[in-house]
N, C-alpha and C positions, 0 to 999 in steps of 0.2 A: 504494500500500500504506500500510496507518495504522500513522503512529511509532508504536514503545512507548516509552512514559517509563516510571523508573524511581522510585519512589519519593524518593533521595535526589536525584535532580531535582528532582521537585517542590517536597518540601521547602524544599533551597533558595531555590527561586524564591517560595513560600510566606513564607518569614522575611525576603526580600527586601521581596516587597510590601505585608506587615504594620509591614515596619520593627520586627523583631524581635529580639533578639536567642538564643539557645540558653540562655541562663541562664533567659530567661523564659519562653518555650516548656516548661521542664522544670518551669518553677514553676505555670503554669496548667493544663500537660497532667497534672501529678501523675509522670511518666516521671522517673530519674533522669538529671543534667546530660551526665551519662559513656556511656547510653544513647542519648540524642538525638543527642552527636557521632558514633555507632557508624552510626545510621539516616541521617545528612546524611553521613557518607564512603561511604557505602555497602557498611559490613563485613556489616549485618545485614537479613534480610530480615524487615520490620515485623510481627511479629503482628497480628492482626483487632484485638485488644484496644488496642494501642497506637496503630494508624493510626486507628481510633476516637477515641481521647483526643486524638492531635495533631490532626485533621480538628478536634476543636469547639473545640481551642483557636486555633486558626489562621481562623475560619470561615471553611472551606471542605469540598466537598464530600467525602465518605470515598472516593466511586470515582476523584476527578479525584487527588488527593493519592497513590491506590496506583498514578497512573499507566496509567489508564484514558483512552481520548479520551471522557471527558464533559464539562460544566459545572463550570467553578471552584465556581460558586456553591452552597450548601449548597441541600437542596430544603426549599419553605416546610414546616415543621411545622403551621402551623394552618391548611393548605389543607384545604376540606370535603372530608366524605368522598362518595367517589362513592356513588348511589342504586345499593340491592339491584337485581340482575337476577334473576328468578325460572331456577332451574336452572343459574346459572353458581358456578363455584367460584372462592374467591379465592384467587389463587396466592402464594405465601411471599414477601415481598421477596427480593430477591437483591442478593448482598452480590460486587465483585471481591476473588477470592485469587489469590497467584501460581502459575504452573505451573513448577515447575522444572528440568523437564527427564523425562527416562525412568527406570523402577527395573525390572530384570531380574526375571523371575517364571520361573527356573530353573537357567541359569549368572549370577551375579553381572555387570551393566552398569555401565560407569564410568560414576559419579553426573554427570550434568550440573548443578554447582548455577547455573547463570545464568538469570536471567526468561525462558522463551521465550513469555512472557506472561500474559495473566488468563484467569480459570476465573469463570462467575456459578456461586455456590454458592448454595444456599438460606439466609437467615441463621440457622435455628433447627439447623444441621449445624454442629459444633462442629469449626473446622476455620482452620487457621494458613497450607498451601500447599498443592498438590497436585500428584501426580505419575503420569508415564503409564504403563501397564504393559507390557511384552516376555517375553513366552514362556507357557508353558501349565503351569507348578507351582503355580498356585494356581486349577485350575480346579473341582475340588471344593467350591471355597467361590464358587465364581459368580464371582470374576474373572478374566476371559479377557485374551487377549490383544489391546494396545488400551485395556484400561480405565482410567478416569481414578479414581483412589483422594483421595480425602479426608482429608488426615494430622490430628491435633491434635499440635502438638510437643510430647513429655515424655520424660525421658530413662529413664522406667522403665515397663515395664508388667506386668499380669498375667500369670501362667504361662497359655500356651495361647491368649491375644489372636497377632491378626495385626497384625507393627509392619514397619515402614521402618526397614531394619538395615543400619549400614553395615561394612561389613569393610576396614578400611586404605581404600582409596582408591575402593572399588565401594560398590554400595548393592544390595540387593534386598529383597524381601518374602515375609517366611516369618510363620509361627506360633511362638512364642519361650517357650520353655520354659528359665528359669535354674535353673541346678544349684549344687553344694554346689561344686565346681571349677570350672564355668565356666559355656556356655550354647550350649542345642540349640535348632537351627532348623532347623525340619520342613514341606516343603512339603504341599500340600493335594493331592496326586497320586503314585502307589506309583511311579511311573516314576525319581523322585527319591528318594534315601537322603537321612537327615538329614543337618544341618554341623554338627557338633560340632565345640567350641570350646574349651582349657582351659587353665591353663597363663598363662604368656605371650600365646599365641593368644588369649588369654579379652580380652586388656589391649586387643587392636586390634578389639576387635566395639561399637561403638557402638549406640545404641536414637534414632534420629531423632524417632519418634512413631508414634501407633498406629493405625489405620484405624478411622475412625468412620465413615465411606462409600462408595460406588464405582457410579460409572454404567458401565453397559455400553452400547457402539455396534452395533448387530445390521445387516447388511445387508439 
């Protein structure tokens, strides 16, 4: 079975074999110095944007650094480009994000937040981690149960976007509608009453990020 490394693995071993220090890693990567320690203990899980920046300050490759079994080595940029094939289409680079585990799609699931590893996302899908779906409250909107969702992390969104909502210590995914007292979260299926929130209650509902995509698996 193939390791998974985790990022502040790599890392490590990356400012090891650079002979680096974290002060300058924060200074070539642009990342703040309080950041980078965050990404090397492993409190944080790297955004695309960040493991991007450390990946070309460290030169090494963005898949090996999130802890993908690839190539340390970054890939040649000025390698030619392959010749046209008549009728074939060119497929999007694909970029590793982590998967972190299942989100409830009807009774709230305890969030798994640990790596249970990489997802190839397309690079032009705007997307931080992704996570797998359990149960059928969001099948009106096409994601079933099984589906791997696409987050971008942001800790607010639109009334009516569908986001990864965590409650106290669960997580699920609903449609998020904030109110003037708190905030409704309505799933995509009548079988489900909404959660409303307010109050106190209002304090423990966090917004993880918002669904920018979602593959579905069909038998």
């Amino acid at each position: 079975m193939e390791k998974i490394c985790t990022l502040a693995q790599r890392l490590r071993q990356a400012l090891e074999l650079r002979d680096m220090t974290q002060t300058e890693l924060a200074r070539r990567s642009g990342i703040s110095k309080s950041s980078i320690s965050r990404y090397v203990k492993g409190d944080w899980v790297g955004k695309a944007e960040a493991v991007r920046a450390m990946a070309e300050a460290l030169n090494v490759s963005e898949r090996w650094l999130s802890g993908c079994n690839a190539p340390m080595r970054r890939p040649d940029d000025a390698a030619p480009a392959p010749e046209e094939i008549p009728g074939a289409i060119l497929m999007p680079r694909m970029v590793p994000r982590p998967l972190l585990g299942d989100i409830a799609c009807g009774v709230p699931l305890l969030a798994v937040e640990n790596i249970a590893g990489y997802v190839m996302v397309p690079e032009d899908i705007p997307c931080d981690f992704v996570l797998r779906c359990k149960g059928d409250s969001m099948i009106h909107a096409h994601i079933l149960d099984g589906s791997l969702v696409y987050i971008r992390a942001c800790p607010e969104v639109a009334p009516g976007e569908i986001a990864a909502v965590v409650i106290g210590d669960e997580a699920t995914l609903k449609r998020v509608y904030p109110e003037t007292d708190g905030i409704r979260l309505v799933a995509e299926n009548p079988a489900y009453a909404p959660l409303i929130y307010t109050g106190e209650e209002a304090a423990d509902v966090r917004i993880l990020g918002t669904v920018t995509a979602w593959t579905n698996f069909l038998a």
